[in-house]
N, C-alpha and C positions, 0 to 999 in steps of 0.2 A: 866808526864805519860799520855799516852791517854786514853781517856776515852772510856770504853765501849758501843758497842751501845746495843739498845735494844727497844723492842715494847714500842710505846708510850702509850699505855694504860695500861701498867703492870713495870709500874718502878718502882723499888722496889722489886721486884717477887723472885729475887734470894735467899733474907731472909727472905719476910712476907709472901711467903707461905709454908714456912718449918720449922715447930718448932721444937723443940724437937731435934737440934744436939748440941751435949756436947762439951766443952772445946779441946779434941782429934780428932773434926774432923769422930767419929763417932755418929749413930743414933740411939740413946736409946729411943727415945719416939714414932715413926713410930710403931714400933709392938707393946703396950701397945694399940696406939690408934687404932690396928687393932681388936685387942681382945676386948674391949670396944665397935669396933663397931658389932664385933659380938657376942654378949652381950646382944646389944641392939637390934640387929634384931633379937635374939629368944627369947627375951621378948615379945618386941612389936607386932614383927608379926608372929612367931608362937605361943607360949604361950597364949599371949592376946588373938588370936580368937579362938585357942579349950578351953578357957573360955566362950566366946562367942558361940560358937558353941553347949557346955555342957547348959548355961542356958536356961528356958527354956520357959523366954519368948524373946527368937532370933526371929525374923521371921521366919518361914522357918528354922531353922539352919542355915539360910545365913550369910557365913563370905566373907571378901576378898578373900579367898582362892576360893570360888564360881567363884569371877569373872575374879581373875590371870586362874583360867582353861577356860572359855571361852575367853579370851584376849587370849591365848597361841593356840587355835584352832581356834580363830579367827570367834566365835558367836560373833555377833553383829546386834544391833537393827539400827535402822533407824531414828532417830529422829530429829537431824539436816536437814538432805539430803530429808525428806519429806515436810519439812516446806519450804524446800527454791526451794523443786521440787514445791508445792504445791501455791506459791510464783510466781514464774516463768510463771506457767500457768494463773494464774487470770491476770499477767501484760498482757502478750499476748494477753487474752481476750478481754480486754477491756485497752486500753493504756492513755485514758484520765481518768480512774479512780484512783480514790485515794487509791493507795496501801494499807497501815497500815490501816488505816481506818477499808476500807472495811476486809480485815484480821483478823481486832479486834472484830467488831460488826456483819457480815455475818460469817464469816467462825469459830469463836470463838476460835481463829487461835492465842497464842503468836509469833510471829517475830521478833526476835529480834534486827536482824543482820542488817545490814547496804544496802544500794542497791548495790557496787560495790562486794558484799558478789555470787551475781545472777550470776555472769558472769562466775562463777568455774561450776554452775548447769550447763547453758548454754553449757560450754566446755564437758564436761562429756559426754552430752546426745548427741553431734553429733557424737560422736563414735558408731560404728556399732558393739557396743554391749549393753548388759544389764549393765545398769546406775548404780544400785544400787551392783551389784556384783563387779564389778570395783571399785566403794568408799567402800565397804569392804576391798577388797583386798588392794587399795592403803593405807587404813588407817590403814590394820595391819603392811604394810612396813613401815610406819611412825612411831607404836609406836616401831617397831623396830629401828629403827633411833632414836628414841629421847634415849634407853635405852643404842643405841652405843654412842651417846654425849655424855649422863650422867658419862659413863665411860669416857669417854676423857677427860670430864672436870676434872675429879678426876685426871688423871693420869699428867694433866696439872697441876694442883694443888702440883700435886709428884714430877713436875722435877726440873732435877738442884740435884738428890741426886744419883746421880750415882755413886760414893765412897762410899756410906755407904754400908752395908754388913748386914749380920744377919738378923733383923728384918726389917730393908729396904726392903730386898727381900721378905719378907712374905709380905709385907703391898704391895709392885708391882703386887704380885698373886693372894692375897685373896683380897683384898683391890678395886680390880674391880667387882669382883664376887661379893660380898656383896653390892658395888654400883648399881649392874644391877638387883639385887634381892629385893635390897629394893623398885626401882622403880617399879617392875613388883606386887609388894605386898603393893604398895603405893593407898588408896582406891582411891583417884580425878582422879588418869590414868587410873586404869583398869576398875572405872565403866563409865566414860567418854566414853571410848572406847566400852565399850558393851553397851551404851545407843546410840550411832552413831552419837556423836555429834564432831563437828567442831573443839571443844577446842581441841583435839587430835592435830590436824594439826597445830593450834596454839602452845601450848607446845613445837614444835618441830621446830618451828623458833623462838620462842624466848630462847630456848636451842642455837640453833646453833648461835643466835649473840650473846649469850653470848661466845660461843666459838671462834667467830671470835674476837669480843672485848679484851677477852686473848689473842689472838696471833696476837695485832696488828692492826687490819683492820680495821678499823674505818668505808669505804665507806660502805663494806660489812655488818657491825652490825647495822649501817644505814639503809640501803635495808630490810633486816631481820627483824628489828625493826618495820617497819614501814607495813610489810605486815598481821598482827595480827588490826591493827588499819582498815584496810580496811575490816572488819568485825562484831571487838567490837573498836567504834572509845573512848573509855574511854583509850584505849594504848596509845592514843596522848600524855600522859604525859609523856610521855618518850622523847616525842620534847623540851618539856618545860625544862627536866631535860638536855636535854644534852645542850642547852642554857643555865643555870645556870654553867654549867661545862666550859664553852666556848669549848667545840668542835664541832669546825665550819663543819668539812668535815659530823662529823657522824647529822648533823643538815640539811645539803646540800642534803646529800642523802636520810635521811626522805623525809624531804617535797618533793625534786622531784619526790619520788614513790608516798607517800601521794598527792600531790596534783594534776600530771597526772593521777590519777587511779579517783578521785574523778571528773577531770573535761571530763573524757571519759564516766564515768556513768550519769553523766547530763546530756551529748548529747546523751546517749543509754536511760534513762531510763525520764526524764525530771527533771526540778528543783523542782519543784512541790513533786512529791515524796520523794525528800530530806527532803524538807521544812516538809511534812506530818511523814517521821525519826526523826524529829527533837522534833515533839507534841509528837510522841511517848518516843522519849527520855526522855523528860519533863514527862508528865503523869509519868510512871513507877518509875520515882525520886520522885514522891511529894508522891506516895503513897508506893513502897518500895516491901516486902513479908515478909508476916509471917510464913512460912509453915516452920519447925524446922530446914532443911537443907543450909537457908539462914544465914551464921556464920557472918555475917558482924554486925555493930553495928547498922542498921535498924533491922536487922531483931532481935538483942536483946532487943531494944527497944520496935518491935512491940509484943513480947513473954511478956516481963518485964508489957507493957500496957496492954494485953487480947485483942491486937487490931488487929483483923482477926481471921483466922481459921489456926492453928500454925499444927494443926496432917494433913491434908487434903490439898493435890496439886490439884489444879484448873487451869485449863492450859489457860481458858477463866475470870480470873478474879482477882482482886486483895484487899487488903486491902482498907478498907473507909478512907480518907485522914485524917490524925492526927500530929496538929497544933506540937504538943512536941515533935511528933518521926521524924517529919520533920527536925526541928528547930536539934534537938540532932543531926539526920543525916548529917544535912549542918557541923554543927560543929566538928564532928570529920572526915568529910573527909578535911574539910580546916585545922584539927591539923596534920594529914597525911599527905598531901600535901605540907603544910607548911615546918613538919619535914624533906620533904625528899629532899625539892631544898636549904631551911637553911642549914641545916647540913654542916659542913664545916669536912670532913674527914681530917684526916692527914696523909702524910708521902705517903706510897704506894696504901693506900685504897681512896687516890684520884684518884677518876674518875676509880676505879677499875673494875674488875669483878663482888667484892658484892657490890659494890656501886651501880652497873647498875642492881644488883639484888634486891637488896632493895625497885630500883625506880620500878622495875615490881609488886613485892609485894605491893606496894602503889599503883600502877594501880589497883589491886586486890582488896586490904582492904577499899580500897575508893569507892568500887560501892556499890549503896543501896543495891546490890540484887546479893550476892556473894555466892552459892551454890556448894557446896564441891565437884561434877567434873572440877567445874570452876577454881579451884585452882591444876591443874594437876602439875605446875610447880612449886609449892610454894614450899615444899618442897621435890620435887625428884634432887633435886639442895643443900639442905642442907650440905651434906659434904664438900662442893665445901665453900658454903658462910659461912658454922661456922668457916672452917680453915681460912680465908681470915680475917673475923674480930678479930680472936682470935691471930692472929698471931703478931701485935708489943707487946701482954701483953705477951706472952710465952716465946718471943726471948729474953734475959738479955741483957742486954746493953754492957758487957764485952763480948759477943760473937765477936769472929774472923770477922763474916763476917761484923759487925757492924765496926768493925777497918779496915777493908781493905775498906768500902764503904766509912770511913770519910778518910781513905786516900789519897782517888780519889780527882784529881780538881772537884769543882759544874761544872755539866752539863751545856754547853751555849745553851741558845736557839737559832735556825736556822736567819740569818740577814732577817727582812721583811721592804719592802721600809715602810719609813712614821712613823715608828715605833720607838718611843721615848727610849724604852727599849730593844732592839733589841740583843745586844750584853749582856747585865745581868747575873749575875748566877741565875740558876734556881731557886734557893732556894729564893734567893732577888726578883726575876721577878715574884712568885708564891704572894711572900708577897704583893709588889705592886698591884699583878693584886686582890687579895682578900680584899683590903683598897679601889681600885681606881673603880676597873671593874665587877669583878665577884657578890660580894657581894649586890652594887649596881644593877644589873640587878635580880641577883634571889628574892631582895625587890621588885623590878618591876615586875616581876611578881605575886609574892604571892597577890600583892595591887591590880593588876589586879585580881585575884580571888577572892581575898576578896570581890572587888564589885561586880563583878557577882553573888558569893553566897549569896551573901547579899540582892539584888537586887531580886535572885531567889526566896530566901527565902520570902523576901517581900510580894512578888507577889504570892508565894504557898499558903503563910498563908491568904492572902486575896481573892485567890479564894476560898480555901477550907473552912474558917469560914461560908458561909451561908448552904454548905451541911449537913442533918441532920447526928447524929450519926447512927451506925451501919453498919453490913454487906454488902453492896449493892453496885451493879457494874454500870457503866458507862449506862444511858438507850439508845439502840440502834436507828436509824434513821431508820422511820417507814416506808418509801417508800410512791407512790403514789395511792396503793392498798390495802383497808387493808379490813380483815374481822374479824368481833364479833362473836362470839358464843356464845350465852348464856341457859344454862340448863330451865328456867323457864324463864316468863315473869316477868323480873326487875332483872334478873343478869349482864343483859346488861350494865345497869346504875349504880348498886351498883360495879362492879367490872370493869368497865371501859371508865363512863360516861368521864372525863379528855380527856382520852384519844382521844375519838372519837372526843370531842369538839376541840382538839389540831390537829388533824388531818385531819378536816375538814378548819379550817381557814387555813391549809396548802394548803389549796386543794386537798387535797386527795380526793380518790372517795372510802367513805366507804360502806361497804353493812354488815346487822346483821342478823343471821339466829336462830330464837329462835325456840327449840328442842320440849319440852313438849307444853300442853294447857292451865298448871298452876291448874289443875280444882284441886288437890288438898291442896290449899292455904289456910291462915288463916281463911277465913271469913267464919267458920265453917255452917252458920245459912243459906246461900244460897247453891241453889243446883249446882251442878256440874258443870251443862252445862251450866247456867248461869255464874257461875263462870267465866268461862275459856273463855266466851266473856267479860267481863268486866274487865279479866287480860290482854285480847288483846286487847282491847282497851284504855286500861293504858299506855301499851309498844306501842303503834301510837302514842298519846301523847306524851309522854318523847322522843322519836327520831324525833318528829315533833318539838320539840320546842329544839331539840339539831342541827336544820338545814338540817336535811338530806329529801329526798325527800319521798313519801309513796312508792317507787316500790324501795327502798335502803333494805327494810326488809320484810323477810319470816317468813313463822310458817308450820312445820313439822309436830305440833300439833299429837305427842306421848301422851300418856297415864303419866299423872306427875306420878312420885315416880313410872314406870314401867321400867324406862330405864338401871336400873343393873340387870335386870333379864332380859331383852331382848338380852344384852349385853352377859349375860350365857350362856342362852338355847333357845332364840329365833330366830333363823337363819333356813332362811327355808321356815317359817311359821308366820302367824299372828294370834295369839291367841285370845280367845276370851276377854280379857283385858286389851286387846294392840290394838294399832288404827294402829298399823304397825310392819312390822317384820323388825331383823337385817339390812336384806340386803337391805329391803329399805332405809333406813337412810345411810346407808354408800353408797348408789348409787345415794342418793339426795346429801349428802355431795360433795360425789365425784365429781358428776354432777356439783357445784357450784365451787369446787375449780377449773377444767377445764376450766369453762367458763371465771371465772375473772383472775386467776392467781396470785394471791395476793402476794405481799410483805410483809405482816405480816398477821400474824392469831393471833387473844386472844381468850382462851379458858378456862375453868377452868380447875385448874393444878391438876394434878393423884393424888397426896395427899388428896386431897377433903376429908373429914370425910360422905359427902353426895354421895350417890352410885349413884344417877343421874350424878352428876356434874363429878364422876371420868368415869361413863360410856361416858358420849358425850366427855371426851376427848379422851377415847381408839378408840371410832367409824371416831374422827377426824384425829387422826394420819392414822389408818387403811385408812382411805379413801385419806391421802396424797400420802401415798406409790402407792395407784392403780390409780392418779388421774396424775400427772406428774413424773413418774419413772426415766426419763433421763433426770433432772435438778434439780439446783440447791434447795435442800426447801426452803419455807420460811421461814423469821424470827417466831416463835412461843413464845408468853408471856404468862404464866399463872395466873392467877388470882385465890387468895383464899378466901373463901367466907364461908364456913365450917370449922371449926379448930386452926385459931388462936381466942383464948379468950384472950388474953391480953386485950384489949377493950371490952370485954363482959357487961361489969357496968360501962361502961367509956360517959360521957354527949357531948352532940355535943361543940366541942372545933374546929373552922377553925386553930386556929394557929398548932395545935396538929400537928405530924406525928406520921404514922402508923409504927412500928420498926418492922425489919425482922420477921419472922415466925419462932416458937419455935420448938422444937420437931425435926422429923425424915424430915418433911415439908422441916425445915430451914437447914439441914443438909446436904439434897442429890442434891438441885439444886443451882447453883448462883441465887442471888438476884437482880434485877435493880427496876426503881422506879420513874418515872414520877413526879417531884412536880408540884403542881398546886401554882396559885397565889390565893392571897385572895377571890378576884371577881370568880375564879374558881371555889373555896372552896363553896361558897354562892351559887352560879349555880347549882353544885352539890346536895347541901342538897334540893334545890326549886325542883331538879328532884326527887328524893328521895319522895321527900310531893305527886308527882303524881298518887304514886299507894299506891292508899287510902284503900283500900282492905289487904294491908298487913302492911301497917304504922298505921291505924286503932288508937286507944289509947297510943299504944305505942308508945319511940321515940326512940326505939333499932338500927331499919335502919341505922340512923342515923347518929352511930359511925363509917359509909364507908366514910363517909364526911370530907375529913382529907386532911392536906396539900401534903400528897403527896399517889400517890395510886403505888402498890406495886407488880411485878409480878417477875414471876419463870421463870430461862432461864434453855436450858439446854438442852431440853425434847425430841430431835433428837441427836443421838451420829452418826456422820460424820466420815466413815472413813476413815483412820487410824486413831485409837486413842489410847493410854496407859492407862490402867485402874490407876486409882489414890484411895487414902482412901477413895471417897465416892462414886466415879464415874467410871461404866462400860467403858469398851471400846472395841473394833473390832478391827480387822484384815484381811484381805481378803490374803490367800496362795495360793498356786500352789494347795494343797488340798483339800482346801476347807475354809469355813468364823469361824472363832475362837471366841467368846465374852466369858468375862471373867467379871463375878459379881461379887462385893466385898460383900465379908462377914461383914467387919466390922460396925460396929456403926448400921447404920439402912437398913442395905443391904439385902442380904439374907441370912437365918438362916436354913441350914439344920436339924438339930438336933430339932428345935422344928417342922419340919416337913413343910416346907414350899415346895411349887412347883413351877416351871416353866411352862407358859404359852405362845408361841408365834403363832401367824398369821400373815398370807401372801396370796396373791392373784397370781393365776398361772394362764394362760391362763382362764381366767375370772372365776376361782373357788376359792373361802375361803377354803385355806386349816388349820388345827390347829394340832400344837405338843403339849404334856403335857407330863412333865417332872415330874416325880416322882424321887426324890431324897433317896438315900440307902445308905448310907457308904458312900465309896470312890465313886463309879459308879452310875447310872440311870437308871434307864426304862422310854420308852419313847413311848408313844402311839401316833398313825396317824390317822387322816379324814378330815373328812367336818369341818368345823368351829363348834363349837357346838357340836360334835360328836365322837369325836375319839375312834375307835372300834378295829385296829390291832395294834402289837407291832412295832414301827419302827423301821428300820436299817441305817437309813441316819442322826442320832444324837449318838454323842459318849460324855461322861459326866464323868469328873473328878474334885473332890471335894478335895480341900487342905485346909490347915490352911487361908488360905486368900481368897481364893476367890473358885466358882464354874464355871470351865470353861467348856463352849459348843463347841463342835467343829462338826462345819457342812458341810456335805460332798456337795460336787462339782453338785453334780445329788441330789436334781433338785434347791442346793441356788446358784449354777451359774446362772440362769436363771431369779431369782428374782431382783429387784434392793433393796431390804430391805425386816423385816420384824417388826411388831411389839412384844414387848415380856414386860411382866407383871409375877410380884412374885405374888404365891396365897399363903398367909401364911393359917394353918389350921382351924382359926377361925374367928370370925369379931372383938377382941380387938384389931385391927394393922391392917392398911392398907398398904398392899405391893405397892411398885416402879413398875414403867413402863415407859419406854422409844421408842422409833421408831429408829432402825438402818440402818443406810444406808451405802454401800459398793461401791469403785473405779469401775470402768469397766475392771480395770489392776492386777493384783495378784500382788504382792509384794514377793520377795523374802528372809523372814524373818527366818532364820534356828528357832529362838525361839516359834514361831506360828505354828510349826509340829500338827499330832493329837496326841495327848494323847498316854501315853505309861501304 
């Protein structure tokens, strides 16, 4: 009898993927398994979310059903497509710099993707249209596409039951509809798709090679395979698997697309930059994500440990490296791993459909940092791969088609020169090749993993044991200009003496601008005006013996303890117990950032519990925004100096560090953190001893003397940004600029009456809004800084369960490039948040960023 032919990657197909036909050559279990599956989809997904929807602490009422309607009209965000617009441009800018890098530490910018990821942005933008409207529209045709797969792959699944009758034809009718339904209600695709990321486009080629790999193609699931890896290159394991498999063609055609698409991006983009993907890749594995939507087993370990900020997305920062969740992470992606090229399938589910399913799923579950749009594909493919492995336990052995397939002669394999086995039955040539070939190579591989992981690991746990514990992010590269701020004479040194000394042996050209005249300082028994020469002459000393030169530092010499009520109501005028008004100070600020330009600014951070220290930070931002409007900011670190009391009663210890900031402080910003070395530590406290006027008897200072000193990022929101649980974000529309404060944890609090406060500078006037908060809506008063006397009409204010959003009209924050904006809670137990926004020169096209309705 001859033998039938049929797709080489689906042998077996005729009976393991049809269960359920009875002894008579009819299908009794096709419609059972239809009703079952809708069953389960009006549990799951309707049921479950007007459950969801009915509780009442849902966010919002937001269920899937939210985001199947904007998938279906096709809202969607931007988030992908701005990273890698935003990407795109800094390469351009500047081509010998270090991409990721600079993305990570300047732009405070996740990237995730890979560099040949650039070249779709690239393609897009030379079309002579708007970029961003077109990867909507192209991305709603995709997840239309992945939703007609999803059905094909089902009905692929179905064929071969063309004689059955009855419930056959139910499960051909309904049996698609409920596959298209579950993936459009399936949460990873529809919020994927309304967040504007990538993975959309991804899902829908690694659907289609699995559709091709059904029906044969091997080159083609190849190709398909392999253009998901030129993106997130963690796909490559799907090279490794089909190596294990020995199929050579679908291996052939990986690497040819993999490896000319990576060696055209090193002559576009340099090696350099890879190499700099590569630290990225690394960092992000040894430290992982804790933020709740990372379902992999880092991120249950970093939850299980209390190791990060598990409610709170931070798009600039990540967990403190952790020696166990490392270790646990290597380990069970090498058991995944391991599982999915061991695994020895039998019968038909070799080298099958879910077999190459499985190996995508292992792509998946093996990344430290697996976030539930990332998984679009895991299960909207379900009915496809539960029938495929369920299917030799459901078929009985006495089934017909089991007697007419052992009737058949064993399939010979194709004659290949050179080839020992050439002519074999397949059944014998399988067995040979799993004793002689297969099994041996997929060992060769895992052993190759295993040292790398091993190896990895090594080397994680040994870089990451000297860092101390806690919150804190990576400390940024300070540039070759950097300027100090310091409230009083000796914040300089208590809050950033490290720094400056580290910055100076760099070569840097530092310069310190000290605010007040100190006159109101400890040493109660001298008078004022003496004072406040002998705190200035304290601060020349400490900067004289930190190396820097006497024309490196100024004195603004304010009124001490007047600069939050200058900050209020002094704009204008200089009072008579002020040595200066507002607008001088923000016009000497100003004046100074112009002149140098600095790479980094330290300042003390808005949190400050001291109203000096939180005013000279609002008067330092306000004076960034009016001092370089059309570039880049700078890096800004904040230093706290008022507020953490953990060390209140704590004895000078060099070994010691100083651990993140508690309270609302350690909450709303990321942390980084400069350590000092010992000899640093000791430098530190000798400067510390200089200002003898306020070290006096006591040895309180003292406790700033610490192996490592500690500042606040953040404190500029760049946009485009997404608001996250702690953190604001902007928008710039067609309409106008959107910012949206979060309510939660220590944000803003309408109900107990807190206000909005922002300024900006227009054609050289301090203008100020105050935002009086009412219910759902605002009022919102205009002036002079200091001033505001009429009700405005160019702020429109909507207050939800999550956040307070502003939406500000085009006339006149087109015209601004930022502004600053501060919460005024109603009293002085709780110091409100403040940040400095800044906005594109380009509107965005984002339907979700509309004004308020």
């Amino acid at each position: 009898m001859a033998r039938r032919s049929g797709p080489p990657c689906s042998l077996g197909r005729r009976h393991a993927l049809h269960p359920g036909v009875n002894g008579r050559g009819r299908s009794a279990l096709p419609g059972s398994s239809t009703r079952a599956l809708a069953l389960f989809f009006l549990v799951n997904s309707i049921l479950l979310n007007l459950l969801l929807a009915a509780l009442p602490w849902t966010p919002e009422r937001k269920t899937v059903f939210n985001y199947t309607a904007r998938a279906l009209i096709g809202r969607a965000r931007s988030d992908s497509w701005t990273q890698m617009h935003v990407a795109l441009q800094e390469l351009r800018a500047a081509p010998d710099r270090l991409l990721y890098h600079h993305l990570f530490f300047h732009r405070h910018m996740r990237f995730p993707y890979a560099p040949p990821s650039l070249f779709l942005t690239a393609l897009v933008e030379r079309l002579p249209l708007d970029a961003l409207r077109v990867l909507h529209l192209v991305s709603w045709l995709v997840l239309a596409g992945t939703v007609a797969i999803c059905v094909r792959l089902f009905r692929q699944s179905m064929a071969g039951d063309e004689g059955s009758t009855g419930a056959g034809q139910l499960d051909r009718g309904a049996g698609p509809v409920l596959v298209a339904a579950f993936t459009l209600t399936f949460y990873p695709v529809v919020k994927g798709f309304t967040l504007g990321q990538i993975q959309t486009w991804l899902n829908l080629a690694l659907a289609a090679a699995l559709s091709s790999w059904m029906a044969g193609h091997e080159v083609r699931a190849g190709v398909l395979s392999a253009l998901p890896c030129l993106v997130k290159p963690h796909y490559g394991l799907l090279l490794l698997w089909g190596l294990s498999r020995r199929r050579w063609r679908f291996c052939v055609a990986f690497g040819a697309v993999l490896g000319g698409a990576f060696l055209v991006s090193i002559a576009a983009f340099g090696s350099a930059n890879h190499r700099d993907y590569l630290w990225m890749l690394a960092y992000v594995s040894a430290h992982g994500e804790s933020f709740f939507a990372n379902a992999s087993a880092n991120g249950i370990l970093q939850r299980a440990l209390f190791n990060g900020d598990n409610l709170g997305w931070h798009e600039d920062a990540y967990p403190p490296f952790n020696a166990w969740v490392y270790g646990g992470t290597v380990l069970a992606s090498l058991a995944l791993v391991s599982g999915c090229l061991l695994w020895r399938p039998r019968g038909s589910l070799r080298a099958s459909a879910a077999d190459l399913m499985l190996a995508i799923l292992t792509c998946v579950m093996a990344s430290p940092s697996r976030t539930r749009p990332a998984t679009g594909l895991r299960q909207s493919h379900d009915p496809v791969s539960r029938r495929e492995l369920r299917a030799d336990e459901q078929l009985p052995r006495h089934h017909p088609a089991h007697r007419q397939h052992e009737s058949e002669p064993p399939p010979v394999l194709p004659a290949r020169r050179g080839s020992a086995r050439a002519r074999l039955p397949l059944p014998l040539a399988r067995s040979l090749g799993d004793q002689c070939g297969e099994r041996s190579m997929s060992r060769a591989l895992v052993g190759i993993m295993v040292i790398t992981l091993a190896a990895g690991a090594l080397g994680g746990c040994r870089r990451g044991a000297p860092t101390p514990r806690g919150s804190f992010r990576p400390f940024p590269p300070l540039g070759q200009r950097i300027m100090v701020l310091a409230p009083h004479p000796d914040d300089e040194v208590l809050g950033a003496a490290g720094l400056i000394d580290t910055a100076r042996h760099a070569g840097a050209d530092v310069r310190v601008i000290v605010a007040t005249d100190g006159a109101a300082g400890s040493a109660k028994t001298v008078a004022r005006a003496d004072l406040a020469r002998e705190r200035e002459s304290e601060t020349r000393r400490a900067v004289a013996e930190l190396g820097l030169p006497p024309e490196s530092i100024s004195f603004l010499r304010a009124s001490d303890g007047r600069l939050g009520a200058l900050w209020d109501r002094g704009w204008g005028r200089a009072g008579d117990r002020e040595a200066s008004s507002a607008d001088a100070i923000v016009e000497a600020l100003r004046a100074a950032f112009a002149t140098t330009a600095p790479d980094t600014v330290v300042l003390p951070m808005p949190l400050d519990e001291h109203p000096d220290h939180r005013a000279l930070h609002h008067f330092a931002l306000l004076a960034m925004l009016a001092a370089s409007p059309e570039t880049h900011p700078p890096e800004v670190l904040g230093y706290l100096i008022h507020g953490s009391r953990r060390w209140a009663t704590a004895s000078f210890d060099p070994a010691a560090t100083e651990p993140p900031a508690e309270g609302c402080a350690g909450a709303l910003f990321p942390w980084t953190q400069l350590v000092l070395d010992p000899a640093g530590v000791v430098r530190k406290a000798a400067l510390i001893e200089v200002y003898r006027t306020q070290v006096g008897r006591s040895r309180r200072l003292l406790r700033y003397a610490r192996r490592a000193e500690p500042f606040a990022r953040g404190e500029i929101i760049v946009g485009r940004r997404s608001m996250s649980h702690t953190r604001p974000g902007v928008t710039r529309t067609r309409d106008g600029i959107v910012i949206r404060l979060p309510r939660a944890g220590c944000g803003i609090d309408p109900l107990a009456g807190d206000r909005v406060r922002f300024r900006f500078s227009r054609a050289g006037v301090l203008e100020e809004r105050l935002v009086h908060l009412r219910g759902a809506t605002g009022e919102t008063m205009a002036g002079r800084a200091g001033q505001p006397t009429q009700v405005a009409t160019d702020v429109q204010v909507e207050v939800d369960e999550r956040s307070v959003r502003l939406h500000l009209a085009a006339d006149p924050f087109f015209t601004v490039p930022g502004i600053f904006v501060e919460v005024l809670p109603p009293d002085d137990a709780r110091v409100g948040a403040a940040w400095a926004f800044l906005w594109s020169s380009h509107p965005a096209a984002d339907p979700s960023g509309g004004p308020p309705r």
